[in-house]
PyMOL Python script that loads the backbone (N, CA, C, O; Angstrom):
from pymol import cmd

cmd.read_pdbstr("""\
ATOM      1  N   UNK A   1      13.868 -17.326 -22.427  1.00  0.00           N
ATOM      2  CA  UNK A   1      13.671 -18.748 -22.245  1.00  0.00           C
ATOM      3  C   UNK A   1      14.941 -19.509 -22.628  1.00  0.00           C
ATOM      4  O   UNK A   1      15.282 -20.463 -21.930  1.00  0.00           O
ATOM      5  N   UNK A   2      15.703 -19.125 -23.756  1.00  0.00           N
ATOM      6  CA  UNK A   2      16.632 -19.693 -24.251  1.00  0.00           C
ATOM      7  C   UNK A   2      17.757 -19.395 -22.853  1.00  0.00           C
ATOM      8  O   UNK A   2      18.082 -20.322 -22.112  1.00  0.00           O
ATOM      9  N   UNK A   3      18.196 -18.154 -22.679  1.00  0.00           N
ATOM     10  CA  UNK A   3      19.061 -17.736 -21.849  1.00  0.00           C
ATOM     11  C   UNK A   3      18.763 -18.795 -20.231  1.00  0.00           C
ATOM     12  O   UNK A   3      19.617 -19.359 -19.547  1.00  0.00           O
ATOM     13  N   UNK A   4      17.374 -18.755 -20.047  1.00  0.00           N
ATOM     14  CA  UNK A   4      17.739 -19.468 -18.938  1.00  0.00           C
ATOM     15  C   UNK A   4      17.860 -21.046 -19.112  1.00  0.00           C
ATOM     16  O   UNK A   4      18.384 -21.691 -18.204  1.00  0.00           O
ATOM     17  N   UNK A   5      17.392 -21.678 -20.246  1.00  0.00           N
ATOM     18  CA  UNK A   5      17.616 -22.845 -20.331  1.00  0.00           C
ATOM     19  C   UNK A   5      19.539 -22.697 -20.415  1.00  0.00           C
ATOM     20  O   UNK A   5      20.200 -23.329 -19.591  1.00  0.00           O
ATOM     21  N   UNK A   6      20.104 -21.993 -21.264  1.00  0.00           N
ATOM     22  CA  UNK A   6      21.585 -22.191 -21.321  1.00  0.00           C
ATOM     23  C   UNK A   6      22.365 -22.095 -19.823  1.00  0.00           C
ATOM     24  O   UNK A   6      23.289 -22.779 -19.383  1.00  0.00           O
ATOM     25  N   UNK A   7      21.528 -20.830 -19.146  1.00  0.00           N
ATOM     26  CA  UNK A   7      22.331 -20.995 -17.857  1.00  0.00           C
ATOM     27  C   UNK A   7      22.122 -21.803 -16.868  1.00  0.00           C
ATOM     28  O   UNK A   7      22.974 -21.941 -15.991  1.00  0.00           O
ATOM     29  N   UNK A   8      21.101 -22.380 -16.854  1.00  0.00           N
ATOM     30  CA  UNK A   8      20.677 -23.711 -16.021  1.00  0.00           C
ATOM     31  C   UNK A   8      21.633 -24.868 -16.811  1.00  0.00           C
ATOM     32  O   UNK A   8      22.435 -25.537 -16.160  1.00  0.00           O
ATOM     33  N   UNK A   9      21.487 -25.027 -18.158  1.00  0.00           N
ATOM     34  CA  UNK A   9      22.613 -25.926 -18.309  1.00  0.00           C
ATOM     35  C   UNK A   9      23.969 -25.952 -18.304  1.00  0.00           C
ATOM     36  O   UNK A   9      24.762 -26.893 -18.346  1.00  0.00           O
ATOM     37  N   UNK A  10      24.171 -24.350 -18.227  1.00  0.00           N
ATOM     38  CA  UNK A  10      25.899 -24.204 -17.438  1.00  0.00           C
ATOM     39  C   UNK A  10      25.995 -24.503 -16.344  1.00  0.00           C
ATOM     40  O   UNK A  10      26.916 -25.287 -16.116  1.00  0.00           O
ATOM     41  N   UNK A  11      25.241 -24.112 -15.290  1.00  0.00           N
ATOM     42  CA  UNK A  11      25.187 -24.543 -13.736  1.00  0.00           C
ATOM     43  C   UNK A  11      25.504 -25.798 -13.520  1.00  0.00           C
ATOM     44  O   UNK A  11      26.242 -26.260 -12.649  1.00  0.00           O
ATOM     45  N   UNK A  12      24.526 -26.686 -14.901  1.00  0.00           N
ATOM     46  CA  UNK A  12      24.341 -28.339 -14.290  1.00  0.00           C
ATOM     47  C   UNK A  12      25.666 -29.135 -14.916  1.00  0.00           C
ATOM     48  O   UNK A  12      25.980 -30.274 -14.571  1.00  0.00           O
ATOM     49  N   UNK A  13      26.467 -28.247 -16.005  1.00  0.00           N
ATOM     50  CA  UNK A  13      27.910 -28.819 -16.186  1.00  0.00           C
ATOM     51  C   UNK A  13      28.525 -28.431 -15.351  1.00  0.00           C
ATOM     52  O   UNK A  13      29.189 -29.403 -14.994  1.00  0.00           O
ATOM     53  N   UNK A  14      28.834 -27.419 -14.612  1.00  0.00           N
ATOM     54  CA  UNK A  14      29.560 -27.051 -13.575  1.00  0.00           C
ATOM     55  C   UNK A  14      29.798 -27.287 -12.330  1.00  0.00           C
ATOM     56  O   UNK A  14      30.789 -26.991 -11.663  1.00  0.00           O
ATOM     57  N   UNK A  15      28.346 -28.124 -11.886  1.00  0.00           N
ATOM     58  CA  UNK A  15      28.150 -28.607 -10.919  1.00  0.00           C
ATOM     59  C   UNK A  15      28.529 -30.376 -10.981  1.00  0.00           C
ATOM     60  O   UNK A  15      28.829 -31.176 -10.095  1.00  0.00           O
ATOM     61  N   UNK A  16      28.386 -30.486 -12.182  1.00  0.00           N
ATOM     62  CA  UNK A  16      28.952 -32.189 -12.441  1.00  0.00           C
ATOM     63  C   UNK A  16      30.281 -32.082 -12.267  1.00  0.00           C
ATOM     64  O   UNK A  16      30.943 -32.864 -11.584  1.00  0.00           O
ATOM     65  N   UNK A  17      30.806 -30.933 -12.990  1.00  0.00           N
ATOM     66  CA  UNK A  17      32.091 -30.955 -13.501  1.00  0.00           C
ATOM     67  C   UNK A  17      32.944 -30.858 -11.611  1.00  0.00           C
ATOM     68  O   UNK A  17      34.081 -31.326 -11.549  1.00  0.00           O
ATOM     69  N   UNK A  18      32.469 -30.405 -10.574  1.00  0.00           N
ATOM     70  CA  UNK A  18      32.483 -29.965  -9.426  1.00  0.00           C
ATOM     71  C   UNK A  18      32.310 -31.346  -8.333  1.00  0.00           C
ATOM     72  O   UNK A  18      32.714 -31.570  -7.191  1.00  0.00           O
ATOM     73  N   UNK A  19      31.550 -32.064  -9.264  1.00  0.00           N
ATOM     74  CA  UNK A  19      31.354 -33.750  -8.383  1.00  0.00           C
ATOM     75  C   UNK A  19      32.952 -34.660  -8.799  1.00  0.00           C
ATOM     76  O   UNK A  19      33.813 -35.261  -8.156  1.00  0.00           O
ATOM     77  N   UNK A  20      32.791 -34.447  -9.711  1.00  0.00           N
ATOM     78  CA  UNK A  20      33.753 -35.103 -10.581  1.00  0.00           C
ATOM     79  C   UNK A  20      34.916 -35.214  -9.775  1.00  0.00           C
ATOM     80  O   UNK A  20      35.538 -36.214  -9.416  1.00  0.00           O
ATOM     81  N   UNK A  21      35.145 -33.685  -9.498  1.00  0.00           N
ATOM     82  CA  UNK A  21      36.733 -33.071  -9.082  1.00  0.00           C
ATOM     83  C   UNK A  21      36.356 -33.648  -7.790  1.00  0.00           C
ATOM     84  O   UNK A  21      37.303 -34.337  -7.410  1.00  0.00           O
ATOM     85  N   UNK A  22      35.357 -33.673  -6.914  1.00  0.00           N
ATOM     86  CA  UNK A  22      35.238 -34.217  -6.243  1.00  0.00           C
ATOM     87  C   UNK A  22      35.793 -35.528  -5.589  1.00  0.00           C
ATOM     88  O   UNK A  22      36.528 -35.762  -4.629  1.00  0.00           O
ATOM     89  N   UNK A  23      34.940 -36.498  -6.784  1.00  0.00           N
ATOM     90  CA  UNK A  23      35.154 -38.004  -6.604  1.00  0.00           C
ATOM     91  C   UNK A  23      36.926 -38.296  -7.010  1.00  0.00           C
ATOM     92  O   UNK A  23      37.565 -39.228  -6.523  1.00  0.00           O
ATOM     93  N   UNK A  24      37.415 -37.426  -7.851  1.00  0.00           N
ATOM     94  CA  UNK A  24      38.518 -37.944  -8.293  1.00  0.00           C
ATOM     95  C   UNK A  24      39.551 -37.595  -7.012  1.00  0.00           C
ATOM     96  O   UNK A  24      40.494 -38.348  -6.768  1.00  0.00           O
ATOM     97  N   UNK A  25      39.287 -36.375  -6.208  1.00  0.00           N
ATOM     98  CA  UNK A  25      39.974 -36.000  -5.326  1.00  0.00           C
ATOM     99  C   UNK A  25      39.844 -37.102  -3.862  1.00  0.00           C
ATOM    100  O   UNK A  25      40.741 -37.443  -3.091  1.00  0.00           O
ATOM    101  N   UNK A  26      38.685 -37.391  -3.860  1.00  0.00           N
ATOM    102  CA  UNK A  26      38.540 -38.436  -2.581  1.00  0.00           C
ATOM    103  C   UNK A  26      39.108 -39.996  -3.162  1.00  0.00           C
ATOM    104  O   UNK A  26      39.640 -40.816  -2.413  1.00  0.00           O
ATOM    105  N   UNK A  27      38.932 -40.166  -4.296  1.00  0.00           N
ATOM    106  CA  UNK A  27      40.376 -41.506  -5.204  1.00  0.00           C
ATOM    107  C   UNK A  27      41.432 -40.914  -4.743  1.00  0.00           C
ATOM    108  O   UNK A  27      41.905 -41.489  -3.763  1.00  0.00           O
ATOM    109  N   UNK A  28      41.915 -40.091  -5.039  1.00  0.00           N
ATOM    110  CA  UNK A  28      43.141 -39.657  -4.707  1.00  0.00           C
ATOM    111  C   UNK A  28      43.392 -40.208  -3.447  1.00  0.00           C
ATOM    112  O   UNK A  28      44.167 -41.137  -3.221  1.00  0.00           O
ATOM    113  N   UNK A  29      42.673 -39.570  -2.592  1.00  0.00           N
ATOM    114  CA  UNK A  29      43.380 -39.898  -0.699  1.00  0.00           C
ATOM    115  C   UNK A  29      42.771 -41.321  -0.484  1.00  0.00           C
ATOM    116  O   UNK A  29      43.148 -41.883   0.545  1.00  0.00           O
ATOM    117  N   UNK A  30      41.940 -41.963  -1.237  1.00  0.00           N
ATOM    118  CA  UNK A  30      41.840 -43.410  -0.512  1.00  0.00           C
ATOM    119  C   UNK A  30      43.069 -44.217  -1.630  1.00  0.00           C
ATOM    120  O   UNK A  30      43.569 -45.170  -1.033  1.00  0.00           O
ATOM    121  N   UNK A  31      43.468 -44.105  -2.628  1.00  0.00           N
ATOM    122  CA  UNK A  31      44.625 -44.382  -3.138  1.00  0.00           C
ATOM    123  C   UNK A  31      46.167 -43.856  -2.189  1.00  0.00           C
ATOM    124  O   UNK A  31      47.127 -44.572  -1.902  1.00  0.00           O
ATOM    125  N   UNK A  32      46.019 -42.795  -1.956  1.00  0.00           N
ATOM    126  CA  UNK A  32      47.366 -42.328  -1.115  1.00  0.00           C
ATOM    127  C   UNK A  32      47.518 -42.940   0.734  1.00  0.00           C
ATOM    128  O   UNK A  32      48.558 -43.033   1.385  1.00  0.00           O
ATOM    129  N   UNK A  33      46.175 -43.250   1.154  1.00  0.00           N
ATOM    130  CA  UNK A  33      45.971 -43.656   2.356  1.00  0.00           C
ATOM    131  C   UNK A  33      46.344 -45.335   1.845  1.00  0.00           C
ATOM    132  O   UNK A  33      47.311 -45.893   2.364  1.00  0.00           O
ATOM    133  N   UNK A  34      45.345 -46.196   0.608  1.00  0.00           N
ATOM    134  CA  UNK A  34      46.257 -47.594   0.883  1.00  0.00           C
ATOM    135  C   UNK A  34      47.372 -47.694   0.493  1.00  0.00           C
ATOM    136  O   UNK A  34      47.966 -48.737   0.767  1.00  0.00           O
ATOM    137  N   UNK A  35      48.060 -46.649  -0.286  1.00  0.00           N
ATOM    138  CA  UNK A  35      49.428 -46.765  -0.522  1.00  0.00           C
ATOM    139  C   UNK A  35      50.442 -46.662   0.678  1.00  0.00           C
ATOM    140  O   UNK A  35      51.523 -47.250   0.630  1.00  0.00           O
ATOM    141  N   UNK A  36      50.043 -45.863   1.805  1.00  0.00           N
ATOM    142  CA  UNK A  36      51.197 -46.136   2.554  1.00  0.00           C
ATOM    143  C   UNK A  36      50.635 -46.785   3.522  1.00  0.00           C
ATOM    144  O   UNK A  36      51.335 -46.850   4.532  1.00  0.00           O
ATOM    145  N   UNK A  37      49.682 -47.260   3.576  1.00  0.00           N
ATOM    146  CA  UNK A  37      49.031 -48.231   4.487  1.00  0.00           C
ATOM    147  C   UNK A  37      50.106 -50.179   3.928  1.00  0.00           C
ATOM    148  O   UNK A  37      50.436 -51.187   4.553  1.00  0.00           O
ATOM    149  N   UNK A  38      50.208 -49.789   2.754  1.00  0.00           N
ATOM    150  CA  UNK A  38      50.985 -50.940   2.081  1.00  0.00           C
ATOM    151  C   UNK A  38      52.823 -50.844   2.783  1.00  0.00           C
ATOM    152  O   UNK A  38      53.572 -51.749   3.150  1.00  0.00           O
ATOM    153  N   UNK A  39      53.030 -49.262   2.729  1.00  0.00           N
ATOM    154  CA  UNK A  39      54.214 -49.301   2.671  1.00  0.00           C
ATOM    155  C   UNK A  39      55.028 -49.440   3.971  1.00  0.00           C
ATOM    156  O   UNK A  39      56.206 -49.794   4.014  1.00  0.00           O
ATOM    157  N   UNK A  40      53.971 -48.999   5.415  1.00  0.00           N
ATOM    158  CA  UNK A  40      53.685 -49.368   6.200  1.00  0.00           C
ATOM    159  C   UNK A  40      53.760 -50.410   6.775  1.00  0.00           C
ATOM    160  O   UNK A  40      54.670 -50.469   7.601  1.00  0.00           O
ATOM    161  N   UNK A  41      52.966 -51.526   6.626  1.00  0.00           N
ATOM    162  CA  UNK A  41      53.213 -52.780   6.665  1.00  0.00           C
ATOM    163  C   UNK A  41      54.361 -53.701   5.948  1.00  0.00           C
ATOM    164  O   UNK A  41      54.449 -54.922   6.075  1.00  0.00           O
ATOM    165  N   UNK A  42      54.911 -53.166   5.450  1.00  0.00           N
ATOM    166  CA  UNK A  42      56.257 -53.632   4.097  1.00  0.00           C
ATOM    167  C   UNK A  42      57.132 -53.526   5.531  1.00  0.00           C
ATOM    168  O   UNK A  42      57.642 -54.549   5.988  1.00  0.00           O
ATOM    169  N   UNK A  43      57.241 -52.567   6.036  1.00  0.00           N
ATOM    170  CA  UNK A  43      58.567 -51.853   6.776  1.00  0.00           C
ATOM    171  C   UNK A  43      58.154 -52.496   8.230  1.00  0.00           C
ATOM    172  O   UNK A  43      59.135 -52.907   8.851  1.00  0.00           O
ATOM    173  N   UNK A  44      56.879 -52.664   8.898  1.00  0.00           N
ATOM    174  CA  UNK A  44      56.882 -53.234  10.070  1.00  0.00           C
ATOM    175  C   UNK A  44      57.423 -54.885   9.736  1.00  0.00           C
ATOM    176  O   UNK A  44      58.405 -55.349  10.316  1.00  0.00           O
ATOM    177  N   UNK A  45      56.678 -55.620   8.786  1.00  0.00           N
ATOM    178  CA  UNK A  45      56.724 -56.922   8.946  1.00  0.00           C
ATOM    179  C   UNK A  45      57.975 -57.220   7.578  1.00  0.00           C
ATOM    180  O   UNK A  45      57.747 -57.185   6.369  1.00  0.00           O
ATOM    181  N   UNK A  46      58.973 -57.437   8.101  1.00  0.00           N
ATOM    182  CA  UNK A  46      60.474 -57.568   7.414  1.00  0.00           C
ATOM    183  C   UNK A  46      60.303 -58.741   6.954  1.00  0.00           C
ATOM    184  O   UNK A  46      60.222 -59.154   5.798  1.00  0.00           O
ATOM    185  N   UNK A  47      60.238 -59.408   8.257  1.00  0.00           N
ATOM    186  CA  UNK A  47      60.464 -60.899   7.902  1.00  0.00           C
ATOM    187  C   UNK A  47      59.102 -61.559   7.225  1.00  0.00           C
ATOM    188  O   UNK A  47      59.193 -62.610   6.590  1.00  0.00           O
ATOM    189  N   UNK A  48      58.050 -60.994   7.368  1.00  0.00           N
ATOM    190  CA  UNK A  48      57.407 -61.795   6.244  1.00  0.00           C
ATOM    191  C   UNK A  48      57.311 -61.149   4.707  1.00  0.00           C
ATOM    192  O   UNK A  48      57.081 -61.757   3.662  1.00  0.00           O
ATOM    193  N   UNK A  49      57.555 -59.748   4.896  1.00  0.00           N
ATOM    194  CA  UNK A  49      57.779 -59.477   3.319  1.00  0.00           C
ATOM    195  C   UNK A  49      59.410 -60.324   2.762  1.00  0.00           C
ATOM    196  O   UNK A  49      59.672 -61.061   1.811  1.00  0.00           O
ATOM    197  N   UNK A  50      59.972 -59.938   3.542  1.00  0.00           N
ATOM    198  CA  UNK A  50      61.625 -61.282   2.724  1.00  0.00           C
ATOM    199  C   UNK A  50      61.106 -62.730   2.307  1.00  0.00           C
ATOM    200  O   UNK A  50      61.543 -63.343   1.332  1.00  0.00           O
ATOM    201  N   UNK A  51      59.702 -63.394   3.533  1.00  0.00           N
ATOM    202  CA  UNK A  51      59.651 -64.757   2.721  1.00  0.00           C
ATOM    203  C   UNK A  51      58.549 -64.786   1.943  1.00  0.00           C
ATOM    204  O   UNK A  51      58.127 -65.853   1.499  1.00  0.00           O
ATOM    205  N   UNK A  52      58.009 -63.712   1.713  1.00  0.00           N
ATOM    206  CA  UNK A  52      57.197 -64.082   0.739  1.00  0.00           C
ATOM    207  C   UNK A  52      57.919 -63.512  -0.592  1.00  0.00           C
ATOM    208  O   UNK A  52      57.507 -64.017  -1.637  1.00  0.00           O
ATOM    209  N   UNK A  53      59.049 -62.428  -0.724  1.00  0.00           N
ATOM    210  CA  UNK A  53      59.748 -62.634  -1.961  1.00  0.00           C
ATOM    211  C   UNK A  53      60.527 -63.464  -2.315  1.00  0.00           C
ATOM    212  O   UNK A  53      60.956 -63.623  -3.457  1.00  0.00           O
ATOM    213  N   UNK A  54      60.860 -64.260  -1.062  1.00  0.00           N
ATOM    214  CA  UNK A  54      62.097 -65.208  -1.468  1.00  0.00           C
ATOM    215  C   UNK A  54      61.288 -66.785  -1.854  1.00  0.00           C
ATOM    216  O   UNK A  54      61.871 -67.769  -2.308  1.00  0.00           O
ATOM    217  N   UNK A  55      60.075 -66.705  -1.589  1.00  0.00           N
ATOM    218  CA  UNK A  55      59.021 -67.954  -2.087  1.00  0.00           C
ATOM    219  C   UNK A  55      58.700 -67.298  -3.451  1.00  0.00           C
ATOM    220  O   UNK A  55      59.344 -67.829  -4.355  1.00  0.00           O
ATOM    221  N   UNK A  56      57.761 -66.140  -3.922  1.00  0.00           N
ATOM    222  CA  UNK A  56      58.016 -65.845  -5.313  1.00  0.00           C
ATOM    223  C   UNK A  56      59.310 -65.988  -6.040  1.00  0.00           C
ATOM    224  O   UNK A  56      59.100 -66.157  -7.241  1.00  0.00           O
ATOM    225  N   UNK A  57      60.541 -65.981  -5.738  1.00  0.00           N
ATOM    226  CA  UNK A  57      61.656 -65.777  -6.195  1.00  0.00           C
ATOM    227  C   UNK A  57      62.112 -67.365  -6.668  1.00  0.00           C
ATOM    228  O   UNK A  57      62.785 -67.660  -7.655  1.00  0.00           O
ATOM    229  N   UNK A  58      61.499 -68.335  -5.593  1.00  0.00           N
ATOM    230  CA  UNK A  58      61.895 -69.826  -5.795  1.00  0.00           C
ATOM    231  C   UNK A  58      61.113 -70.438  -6.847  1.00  0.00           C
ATOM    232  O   UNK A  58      61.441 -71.221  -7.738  1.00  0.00           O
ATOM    233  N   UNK A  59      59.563 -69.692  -6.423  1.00  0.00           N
ATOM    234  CA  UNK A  59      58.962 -70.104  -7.817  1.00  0.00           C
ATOM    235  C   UNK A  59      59.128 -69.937  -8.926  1.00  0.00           C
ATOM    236  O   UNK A  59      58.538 -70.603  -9.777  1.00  0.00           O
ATOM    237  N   UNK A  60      59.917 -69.068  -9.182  1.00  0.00           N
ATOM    238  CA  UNK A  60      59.871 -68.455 -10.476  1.00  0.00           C
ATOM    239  C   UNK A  60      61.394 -68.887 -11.290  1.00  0.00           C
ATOM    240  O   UNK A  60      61.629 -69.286 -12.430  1.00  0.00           O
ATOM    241  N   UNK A  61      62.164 -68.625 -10.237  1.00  0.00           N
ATOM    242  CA  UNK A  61      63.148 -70.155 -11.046  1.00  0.00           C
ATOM    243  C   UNK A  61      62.705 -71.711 -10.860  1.00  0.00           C
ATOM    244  O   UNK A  61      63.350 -72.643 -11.340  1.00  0.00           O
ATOM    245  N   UNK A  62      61.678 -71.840 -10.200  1.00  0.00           N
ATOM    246  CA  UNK A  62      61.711 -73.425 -10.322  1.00  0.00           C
ATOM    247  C   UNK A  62      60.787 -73.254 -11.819  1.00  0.00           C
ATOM    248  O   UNK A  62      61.211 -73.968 -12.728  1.00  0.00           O
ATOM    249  N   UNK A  63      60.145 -72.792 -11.999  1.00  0.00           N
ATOM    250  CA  UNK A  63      59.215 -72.680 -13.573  1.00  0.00           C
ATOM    251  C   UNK A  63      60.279 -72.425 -14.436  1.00  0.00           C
ATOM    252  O   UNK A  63      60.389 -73.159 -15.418  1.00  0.00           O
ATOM    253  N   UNK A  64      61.166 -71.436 -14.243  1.00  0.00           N
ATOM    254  CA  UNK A  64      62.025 -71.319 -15.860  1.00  0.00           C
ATOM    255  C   UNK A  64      63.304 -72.678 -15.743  1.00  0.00           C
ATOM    256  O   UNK A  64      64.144 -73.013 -16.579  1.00  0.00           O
ATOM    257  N   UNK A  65      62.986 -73.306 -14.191  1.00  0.00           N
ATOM    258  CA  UNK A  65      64.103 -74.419 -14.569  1.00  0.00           C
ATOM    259  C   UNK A  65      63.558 -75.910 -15.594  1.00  0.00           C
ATOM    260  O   UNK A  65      64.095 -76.680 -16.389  1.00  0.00           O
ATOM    261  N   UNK A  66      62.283 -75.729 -15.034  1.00  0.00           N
ATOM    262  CA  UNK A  66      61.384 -76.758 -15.603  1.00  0.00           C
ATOM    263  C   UNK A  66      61.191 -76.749 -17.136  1.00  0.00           C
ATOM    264  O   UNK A  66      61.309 -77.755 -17.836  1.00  0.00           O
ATOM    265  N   UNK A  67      60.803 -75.192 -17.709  1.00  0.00           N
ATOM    266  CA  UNK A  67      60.943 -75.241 -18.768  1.00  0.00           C
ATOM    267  C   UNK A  67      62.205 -75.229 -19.434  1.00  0.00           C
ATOM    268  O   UNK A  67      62.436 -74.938 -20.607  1.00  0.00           O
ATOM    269  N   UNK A  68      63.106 -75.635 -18.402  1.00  0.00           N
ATOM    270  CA  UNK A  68      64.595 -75.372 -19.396  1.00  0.00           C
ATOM    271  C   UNK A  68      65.120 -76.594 -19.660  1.00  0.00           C
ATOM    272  O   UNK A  68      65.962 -76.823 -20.528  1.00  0.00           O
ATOM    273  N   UNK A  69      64.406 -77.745 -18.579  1.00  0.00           N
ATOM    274  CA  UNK A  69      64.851 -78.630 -18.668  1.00  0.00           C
ATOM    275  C   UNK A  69      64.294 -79.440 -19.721  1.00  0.00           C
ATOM    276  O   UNK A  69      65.023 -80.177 -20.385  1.00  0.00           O
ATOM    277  N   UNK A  70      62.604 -79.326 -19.992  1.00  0.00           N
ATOM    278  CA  UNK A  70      61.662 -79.570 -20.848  1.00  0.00           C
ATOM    279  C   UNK A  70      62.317 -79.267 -22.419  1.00  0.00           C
ATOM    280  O   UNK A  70      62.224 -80.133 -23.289  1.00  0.00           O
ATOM    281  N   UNK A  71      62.986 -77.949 -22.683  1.00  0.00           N
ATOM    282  CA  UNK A  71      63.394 -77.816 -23.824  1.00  0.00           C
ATOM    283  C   UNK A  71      64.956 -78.717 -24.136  1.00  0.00           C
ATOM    284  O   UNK A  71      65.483 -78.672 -25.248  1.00  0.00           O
TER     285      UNK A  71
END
""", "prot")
cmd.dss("prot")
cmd.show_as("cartoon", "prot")
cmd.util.cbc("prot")
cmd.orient("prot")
């Protein structure tokens, strides 16, 4: 009784442990699929990735000019 309760509860870690590797492996490829799905679109659309860094880029000195001027 003991023996099969232990090996039924090895099975049922092994089989979690087996989902697990699972789920972490299918993260994996939907992480690696939007990653170059990102990098992808970086490289087709030039000109709007340049203005949208060069608009972060304006913002971000117009804030440290503001506070520079403030101090």
């Amino acid at each position: 009784m003991v023996r099969e309760f232990l090996s039924i509860t090895a099975f049922r870690i092994f089989d979690l442990s087996k989902k697990i590797d699972n789920y972490f492996q299918m993260f994996l490829r939907l992480f690696k699929e939007g990653f170059l799905f990102a990098v992808n679109s970086i490289i087709v659309n030039k000109l709007r990735t340049f203005l949208s860094l060069f608009g972060i880029t304006i913002g971000i000195f117009s804030i440290i000019s503001v506070f520079t001027v403030l101090d």
